[in-house]
N, C-alpha and C positions, 0 to 999 in steps of 0.2 A: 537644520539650524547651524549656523556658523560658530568655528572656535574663535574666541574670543583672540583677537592676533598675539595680546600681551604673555599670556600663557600657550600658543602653540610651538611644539616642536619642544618645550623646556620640558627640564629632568621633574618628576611626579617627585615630590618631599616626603616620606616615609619616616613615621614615628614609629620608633623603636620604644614601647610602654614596658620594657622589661629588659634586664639584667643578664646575662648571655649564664650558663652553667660555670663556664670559669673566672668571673664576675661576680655570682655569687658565693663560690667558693672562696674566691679574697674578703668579701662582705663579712662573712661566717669568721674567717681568722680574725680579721680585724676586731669582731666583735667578743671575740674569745680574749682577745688581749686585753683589753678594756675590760671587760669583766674579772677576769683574774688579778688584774692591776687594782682595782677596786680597796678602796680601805675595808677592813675587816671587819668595823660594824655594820658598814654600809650594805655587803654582801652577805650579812647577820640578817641585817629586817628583810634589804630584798627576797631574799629566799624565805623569810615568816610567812613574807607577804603571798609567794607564790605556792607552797603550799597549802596556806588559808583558800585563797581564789577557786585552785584545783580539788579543794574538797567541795566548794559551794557544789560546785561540776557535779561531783559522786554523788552529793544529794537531791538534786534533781534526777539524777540517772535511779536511783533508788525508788523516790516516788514516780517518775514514772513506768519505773518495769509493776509497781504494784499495782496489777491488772490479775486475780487468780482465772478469772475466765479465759483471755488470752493465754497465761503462761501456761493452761490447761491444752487452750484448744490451734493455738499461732502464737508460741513463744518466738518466733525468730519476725514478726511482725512488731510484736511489741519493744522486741530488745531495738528494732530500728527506730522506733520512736525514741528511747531514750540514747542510743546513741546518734541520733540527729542532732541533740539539744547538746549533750556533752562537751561538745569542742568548744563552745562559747568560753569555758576554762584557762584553754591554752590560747586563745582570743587573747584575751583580758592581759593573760600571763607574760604574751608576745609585745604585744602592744604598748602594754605600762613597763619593758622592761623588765620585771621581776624576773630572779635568776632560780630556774628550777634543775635540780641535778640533771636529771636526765637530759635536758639540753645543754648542759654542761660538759654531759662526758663527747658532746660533739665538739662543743665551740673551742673547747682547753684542751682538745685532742690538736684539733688542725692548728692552734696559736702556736701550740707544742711541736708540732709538726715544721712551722716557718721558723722554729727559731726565734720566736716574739714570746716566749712566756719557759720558763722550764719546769721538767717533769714535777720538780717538789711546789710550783707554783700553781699548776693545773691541779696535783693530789690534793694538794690547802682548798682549793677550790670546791672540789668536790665533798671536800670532808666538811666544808662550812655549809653548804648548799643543803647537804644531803639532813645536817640535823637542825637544819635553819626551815626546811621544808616538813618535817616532823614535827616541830614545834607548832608550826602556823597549821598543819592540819589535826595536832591533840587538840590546840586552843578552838577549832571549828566544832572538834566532835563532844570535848567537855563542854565548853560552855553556851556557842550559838543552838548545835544539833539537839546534844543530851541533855543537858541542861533547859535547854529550852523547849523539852519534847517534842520536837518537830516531827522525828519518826519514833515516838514510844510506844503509841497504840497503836492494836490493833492490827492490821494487814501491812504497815508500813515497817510493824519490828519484824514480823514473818520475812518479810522480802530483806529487811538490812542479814538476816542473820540465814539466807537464803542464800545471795550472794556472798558473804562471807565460805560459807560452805563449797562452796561452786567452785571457788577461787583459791582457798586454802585445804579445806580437809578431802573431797573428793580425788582432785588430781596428782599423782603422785612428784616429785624433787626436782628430777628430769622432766617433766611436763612443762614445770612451771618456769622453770631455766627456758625452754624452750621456747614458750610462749613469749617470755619476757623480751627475747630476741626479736621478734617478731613484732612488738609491742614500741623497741623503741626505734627499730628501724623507719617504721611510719611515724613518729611522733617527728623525729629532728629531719626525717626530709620533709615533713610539714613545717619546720623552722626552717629548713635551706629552699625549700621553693618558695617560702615567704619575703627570703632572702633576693630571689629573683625579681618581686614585685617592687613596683616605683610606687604604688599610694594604696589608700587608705584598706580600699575595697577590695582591691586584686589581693592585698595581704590576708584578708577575712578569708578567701574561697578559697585560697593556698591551704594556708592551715586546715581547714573546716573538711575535707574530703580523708586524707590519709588518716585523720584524728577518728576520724565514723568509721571508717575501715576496721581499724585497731579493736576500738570498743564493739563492736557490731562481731568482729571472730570472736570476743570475749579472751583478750590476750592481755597478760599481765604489765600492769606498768608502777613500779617498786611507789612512787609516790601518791598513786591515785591507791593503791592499796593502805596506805596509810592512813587514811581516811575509812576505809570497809572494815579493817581489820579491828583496829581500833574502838570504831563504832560496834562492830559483833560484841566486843569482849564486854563494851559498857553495857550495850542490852542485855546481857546474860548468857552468850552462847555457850553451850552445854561441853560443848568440847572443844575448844576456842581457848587457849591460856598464852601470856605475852610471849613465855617461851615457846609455844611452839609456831606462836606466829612469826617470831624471829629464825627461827631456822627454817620453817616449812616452808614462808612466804617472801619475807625481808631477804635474808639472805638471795634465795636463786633468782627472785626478779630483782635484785640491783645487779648480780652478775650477767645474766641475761640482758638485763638495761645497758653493761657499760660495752658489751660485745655490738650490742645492736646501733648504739649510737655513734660508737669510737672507730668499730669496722667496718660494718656493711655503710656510714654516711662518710665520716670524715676519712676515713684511711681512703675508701674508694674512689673518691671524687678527688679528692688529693693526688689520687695515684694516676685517675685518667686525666686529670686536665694542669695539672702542677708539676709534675714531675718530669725531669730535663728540661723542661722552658725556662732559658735565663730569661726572657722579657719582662718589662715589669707589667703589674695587672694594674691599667689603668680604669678608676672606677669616676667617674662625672671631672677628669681632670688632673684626678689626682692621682701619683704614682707611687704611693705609701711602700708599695711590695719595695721598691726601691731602696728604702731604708732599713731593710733589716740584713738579718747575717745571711749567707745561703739556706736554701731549707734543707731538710733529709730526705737524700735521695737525689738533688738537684747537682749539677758540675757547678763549681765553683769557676764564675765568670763575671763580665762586665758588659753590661747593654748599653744601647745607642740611646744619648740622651734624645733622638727623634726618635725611639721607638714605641714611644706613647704621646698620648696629646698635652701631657701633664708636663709639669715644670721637673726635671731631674736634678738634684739633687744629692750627692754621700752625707751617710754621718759615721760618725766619729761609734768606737763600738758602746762606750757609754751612753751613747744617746740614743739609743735603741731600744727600741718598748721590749 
């Protein structure tokens, strides 16, 4: 059969449906500046919101680990059931926006990083997020969960205060620090490869893989414990009290949380694909990297207003996010 004469010999048109790695990594900054930039109520409910979302998560992952037959006879079966469903969480979280710490200590690390947000801007950040995200998941476990006996009876308080155990009282200070690391490593490159995605669906499957990983090794992540630990202490756990969920749990998985987010995502990816390129990072036109101050680590230079496809641009240092 004949090629068509209109199309032979021309160049094949290839859609590029995703965002290059250091494409995403301007996305991420970008998105970090805007959030930290944020009026202070607004960054109040957002994070209610996203802590509220991410406990609905723990409460499905709860009823469905309660299987005693499985957890007897294929607990690592069951546990992949419930963290199949889990990530719908950080779905919802990603999606609508809501601002949860732990993708926080990514996004206000790399703004921090460009020179688009400063240190005491990204810490406000995080220290709003982080009790902004506590509140939204007390209000889940007092009044939706507890209140509403969703998991009181029967085999579903066994598994909440089962898990709480697993999580808190079994593994010891250093376990859980370390988990924690490990916990948010996967969560925020499940936010920067979402970052990579152009629509709707490719952002779902971004997220939805590293997030089951996570929960699947059973590794700590400081706000989804806000929700377990929380809920133990209202069912009754016997050895469960606020202080020692504070030091035993809160404490090493936020610290673990801001290592996992801050270095192994944002410092790294900063450091392989940002660091000595004056060019600017042109994203659908636009050459935003352009307007801000040098980044850390970057030589202080000037690129070719043709070195992106976008319109170039100076401002002025006040007009700088």
């Amino acid at each position: 059969m004949a090629s068509s004469p209109q199309y032979y010999g021309q160049p094949i048109s290839v859609v590029h449906n995703a965002y290059t790695p250091k494409e995403a990594i301007e996305i991420c900054s970008r998105a970090g500046a805007y959030k930290a930039h944020m009026r202070i109520d607004k960054i109040i409910v957002s994070s209610f919101m996203a802590g509220a979302l991410l406990s609905f998560a723990g409460a499905c992952y709860v009823m469905i680990n309660t299987a005693p037959w499985y957890q007897e006879n294929a607990p690592g079966l069951i546990r992949m059931f419930g963290s199949l469903v889990f990530p719908f969480g950080l779905v919802v979280i990603v999606m609508t926006g809501a601002d949860l710490a732990t993708g926080s200590f990514m996004y206000t690390t790399l703004s921090t990083l460009h020179r688009r947000t400063s240190p005491a801007k990204m810490l406000q950040h995080w220290f709003l997020t982080f009790f902004g995200n506590l509140a939204g998941a007390l209000f889940v476990v007092g009044i939706i969960i507890g209140h509403g006996g969703v998991l009181s009876s029967g085999a579903y308080r066994t598994e909440a205060l089962a898990v709480a155990t697993a999580k808190a009282i079994t593994p010891q200070w250093h376990q859980i620090f370390l988990r924690a690391i490990g916990a948010n490593w996967l969560v925020c490159l499940a936010c920067f490869l979402a970052s990579c995605a152009r629509e709707f669906f490719s952002k779902v499957v971004a997220i939805w893989w590293p997030v089951f990983a996570f929960v699947l090794l059973g590794l700590d992540h400081v706000i989804a414990n806000m929700f377990y630990m929380p809920l133990a202490i209202f069912l009754g756990h016997p050895h469960l009290t606020i202080g020692y969920y504070i030091w035993k749990s809160m404490i090493p998985a936020a610290l673990g949380n801001i290592i996992g987010g801050g270095l192994f995502v944002a410092v790294v990816y900063w450091y392989l694909y940002l660091v000595g390129d004056t060019n600017p990072v042109t994203i659908d036109g636009d050459n935003f990297a352009m307007n801000v101050k040098p980044m850390a680590g970057q030589e202080t230079g000037t690129s070719s207003p043709d070195s992106g496809n976008g319109q170039y641009r100076s401002k002025k240092d006040d007009e700088m996010v």
